[in-house]
C-alpha positions as CSV (number, residue, x, y, z in Angstrom):
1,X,24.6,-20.3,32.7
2,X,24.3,-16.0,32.7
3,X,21.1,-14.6,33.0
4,X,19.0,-14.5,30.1
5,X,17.6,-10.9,29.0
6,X,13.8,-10.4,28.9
7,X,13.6,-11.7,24.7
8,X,15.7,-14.4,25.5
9,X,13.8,-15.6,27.9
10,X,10.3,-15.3,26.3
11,X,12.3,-17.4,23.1
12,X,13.1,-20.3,26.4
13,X,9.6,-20.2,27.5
14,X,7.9,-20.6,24.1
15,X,10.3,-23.3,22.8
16,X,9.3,-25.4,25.5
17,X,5.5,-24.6,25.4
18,X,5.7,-25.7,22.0
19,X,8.0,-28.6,22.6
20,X,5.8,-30.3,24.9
21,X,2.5,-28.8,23.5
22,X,1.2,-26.4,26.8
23,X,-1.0,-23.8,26.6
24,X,-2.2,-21.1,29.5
25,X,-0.4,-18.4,31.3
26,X,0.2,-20.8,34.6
27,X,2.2,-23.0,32.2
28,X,4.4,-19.9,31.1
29,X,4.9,-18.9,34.4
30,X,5.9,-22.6,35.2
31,X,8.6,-22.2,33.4
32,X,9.9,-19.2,33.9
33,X,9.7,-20.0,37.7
34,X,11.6,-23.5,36.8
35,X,14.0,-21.6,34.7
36,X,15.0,-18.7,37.2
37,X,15.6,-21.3,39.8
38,X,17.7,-24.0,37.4
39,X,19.9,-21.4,35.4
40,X,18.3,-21.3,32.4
41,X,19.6,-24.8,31.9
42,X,17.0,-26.7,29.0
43,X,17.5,-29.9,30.1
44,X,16.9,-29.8,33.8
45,X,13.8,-27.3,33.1
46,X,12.8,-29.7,30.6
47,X,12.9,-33.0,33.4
48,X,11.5,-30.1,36.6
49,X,8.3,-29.7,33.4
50,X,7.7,-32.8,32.9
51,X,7.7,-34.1,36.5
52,X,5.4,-31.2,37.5
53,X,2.9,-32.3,34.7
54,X,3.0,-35.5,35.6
55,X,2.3,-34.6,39.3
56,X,-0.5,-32.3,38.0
57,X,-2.0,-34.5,36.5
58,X,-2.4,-37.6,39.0
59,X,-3.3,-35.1,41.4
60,X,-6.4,-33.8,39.4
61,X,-7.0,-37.9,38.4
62,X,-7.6,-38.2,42.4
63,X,-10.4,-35.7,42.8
């Protein structure tokens, strides 16, 4: 997939914020970080998100 411009991208990053209901700058940078290294591509972001979540999430649950 080409390289998104800068509006395009912020459109990426908020559609997925809002898809799976994230708030917080780390989150945005997540996914921009996610999408630079998968090409943009919204289903592999989407899978890399919700992995990472998940893995944030047990790992706070064992503190």
């Amino acid at each position: 997939m080409p390289e998104l411009d800068k509006e395009e991208q912020k459109a990426f990053i908020d559609e997925l914020m809002k898809l799976n209901e994230l708030k917080g700058a780390s989150k945005k940078r997540l996914i921009k970080y996610l999408g630079e290294n998968y090409g943009w591509d919204k289903k592999k972001v989407q899978f890399k998100l919700k992995r990472s979540i998940i893995a944030e999430k047990y790992a706070q649950s064992k503190q």
